[in-house]
ZADO-1210 file (C-alpha; in nm, 4 decimals, padded with zeros to 6 digits):
<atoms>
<atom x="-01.6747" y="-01.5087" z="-08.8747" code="UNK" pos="1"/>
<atom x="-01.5454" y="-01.1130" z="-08.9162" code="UNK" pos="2"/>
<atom x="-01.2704" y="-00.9949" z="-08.7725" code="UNK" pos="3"/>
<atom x="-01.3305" y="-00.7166" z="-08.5610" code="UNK" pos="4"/>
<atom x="-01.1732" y="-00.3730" z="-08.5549" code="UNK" pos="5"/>
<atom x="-00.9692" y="-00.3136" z="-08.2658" code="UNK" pos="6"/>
<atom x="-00.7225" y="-00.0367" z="-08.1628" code="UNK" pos="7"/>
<atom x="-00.7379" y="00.2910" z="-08.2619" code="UNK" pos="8"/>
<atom x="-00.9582" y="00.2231" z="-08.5474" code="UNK" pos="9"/>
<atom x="-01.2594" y="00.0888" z="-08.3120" code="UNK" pos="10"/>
<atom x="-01.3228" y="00.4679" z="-08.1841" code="UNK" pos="11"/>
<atom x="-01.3651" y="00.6031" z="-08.5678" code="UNK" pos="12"/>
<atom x="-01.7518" y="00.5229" z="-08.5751" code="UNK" pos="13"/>
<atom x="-01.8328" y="00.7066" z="-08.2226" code="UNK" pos="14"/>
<atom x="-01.6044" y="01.0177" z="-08.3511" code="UNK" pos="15"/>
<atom x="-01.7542" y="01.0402" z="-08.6726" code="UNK" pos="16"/>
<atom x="-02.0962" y="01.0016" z="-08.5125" code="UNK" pos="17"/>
<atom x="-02.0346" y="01.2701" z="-08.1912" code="UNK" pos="18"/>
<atom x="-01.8595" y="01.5576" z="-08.4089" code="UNK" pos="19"/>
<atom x="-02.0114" y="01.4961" z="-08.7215" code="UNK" pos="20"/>
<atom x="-01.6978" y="01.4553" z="-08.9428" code="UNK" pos="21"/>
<atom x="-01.5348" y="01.1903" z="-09.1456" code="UNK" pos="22"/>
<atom x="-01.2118" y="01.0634" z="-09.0038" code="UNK" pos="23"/>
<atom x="-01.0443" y="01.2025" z="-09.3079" code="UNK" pos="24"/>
<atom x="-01.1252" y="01.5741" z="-09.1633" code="UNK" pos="25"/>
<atom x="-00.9285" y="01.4820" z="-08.8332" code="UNK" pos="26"/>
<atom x="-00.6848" y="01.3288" z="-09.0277" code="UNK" pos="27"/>
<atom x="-00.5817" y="01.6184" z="-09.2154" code="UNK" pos="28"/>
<atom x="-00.6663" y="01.8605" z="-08.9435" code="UNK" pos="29"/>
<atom x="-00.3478" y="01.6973" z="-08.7535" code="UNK" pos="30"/>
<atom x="-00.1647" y="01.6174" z="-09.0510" code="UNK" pos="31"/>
<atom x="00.0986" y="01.9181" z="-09.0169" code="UNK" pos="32"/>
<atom x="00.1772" y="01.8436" z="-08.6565" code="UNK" pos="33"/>
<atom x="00.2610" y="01.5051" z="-08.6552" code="UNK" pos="34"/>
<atom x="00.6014" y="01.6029" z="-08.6279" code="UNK" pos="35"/>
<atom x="00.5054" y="01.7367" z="-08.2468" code="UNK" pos="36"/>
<atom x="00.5125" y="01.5124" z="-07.9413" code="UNK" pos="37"/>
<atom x="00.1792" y="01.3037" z="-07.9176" code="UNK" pos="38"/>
<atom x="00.0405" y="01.4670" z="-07.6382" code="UNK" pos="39"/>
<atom x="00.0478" y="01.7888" z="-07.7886" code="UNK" pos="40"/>
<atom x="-00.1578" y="01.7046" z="-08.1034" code="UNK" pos="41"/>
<atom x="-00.4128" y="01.5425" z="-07.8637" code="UNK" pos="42"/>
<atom x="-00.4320" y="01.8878" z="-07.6634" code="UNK" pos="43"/>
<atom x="-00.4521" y="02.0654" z="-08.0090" code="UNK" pos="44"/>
<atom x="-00.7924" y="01.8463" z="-08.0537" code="UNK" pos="45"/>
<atom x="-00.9078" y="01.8648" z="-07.7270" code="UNK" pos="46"/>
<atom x="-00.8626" y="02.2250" z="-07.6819" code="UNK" pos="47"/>
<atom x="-00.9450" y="02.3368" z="-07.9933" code="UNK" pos="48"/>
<atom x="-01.2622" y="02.1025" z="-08.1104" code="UNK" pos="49"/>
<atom x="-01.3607" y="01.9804" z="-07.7543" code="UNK" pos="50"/>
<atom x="-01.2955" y="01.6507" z="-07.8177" code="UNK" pos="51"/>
<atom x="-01.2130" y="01.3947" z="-07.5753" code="UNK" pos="52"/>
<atom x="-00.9105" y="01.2509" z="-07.4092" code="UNK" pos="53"/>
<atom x="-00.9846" y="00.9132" z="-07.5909" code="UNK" pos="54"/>
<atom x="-01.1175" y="01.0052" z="-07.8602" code="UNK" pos="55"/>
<atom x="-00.8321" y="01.2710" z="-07.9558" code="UNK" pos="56"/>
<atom x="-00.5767" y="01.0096" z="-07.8408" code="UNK" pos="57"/>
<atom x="-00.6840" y="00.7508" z="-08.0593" code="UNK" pos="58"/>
<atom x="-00.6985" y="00.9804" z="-08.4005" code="UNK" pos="59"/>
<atom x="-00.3219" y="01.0372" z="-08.3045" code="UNK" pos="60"/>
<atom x="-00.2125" y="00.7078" z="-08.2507" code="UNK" pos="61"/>
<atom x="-00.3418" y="00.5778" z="-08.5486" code="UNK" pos="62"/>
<atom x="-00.2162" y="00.8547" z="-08.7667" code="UNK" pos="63"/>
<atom x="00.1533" y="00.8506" z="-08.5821" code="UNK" pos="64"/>
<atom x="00.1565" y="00.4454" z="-08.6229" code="UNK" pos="65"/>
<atom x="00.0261" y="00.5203" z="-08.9955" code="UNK" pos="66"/>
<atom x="00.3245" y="00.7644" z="-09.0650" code="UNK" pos="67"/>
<atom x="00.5630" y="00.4941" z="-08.8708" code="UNK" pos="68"/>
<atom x="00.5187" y="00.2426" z="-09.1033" code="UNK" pos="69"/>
<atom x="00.5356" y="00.4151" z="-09.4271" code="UNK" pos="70"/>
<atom x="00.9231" y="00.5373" z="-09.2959" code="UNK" pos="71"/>
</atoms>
């Protein structure tokens, strides 16, 4: 039996597949502004790469839980 991925992490293959990047490019795309209010890095991806709502909100959550942890 695997385990499956879920949160976050279970959008990374459908965002690396509709924009064509590895997860590490969004990563460090929103890497700077982590330090601003979640919403406003998911507007910076949806606004500026036409991403969507979901897809932009789970690349943030991730990557805010990620930087939680290592505090």
């Amino acid at each position: 039996m695997t385990d499956r991925v879920q949160g976050p992490a279970s959008y990374f293959p459908s965002i690396e597949r509709k924009y064509g990047q590895p997860m590490q490019h969004w990563f460090d795309l929103i890497a700077d502004r982590l330090d601003q209010p979640h919403m406003a890095v998911v507007s910076f991806l949806k606004d500026t790469h036409g991403m969507g709502h979901d897809h932009a909100n789970a690349i943030v959550a991730h990557q805010l839980a990620k930087k939680k942890v290592a505090k």
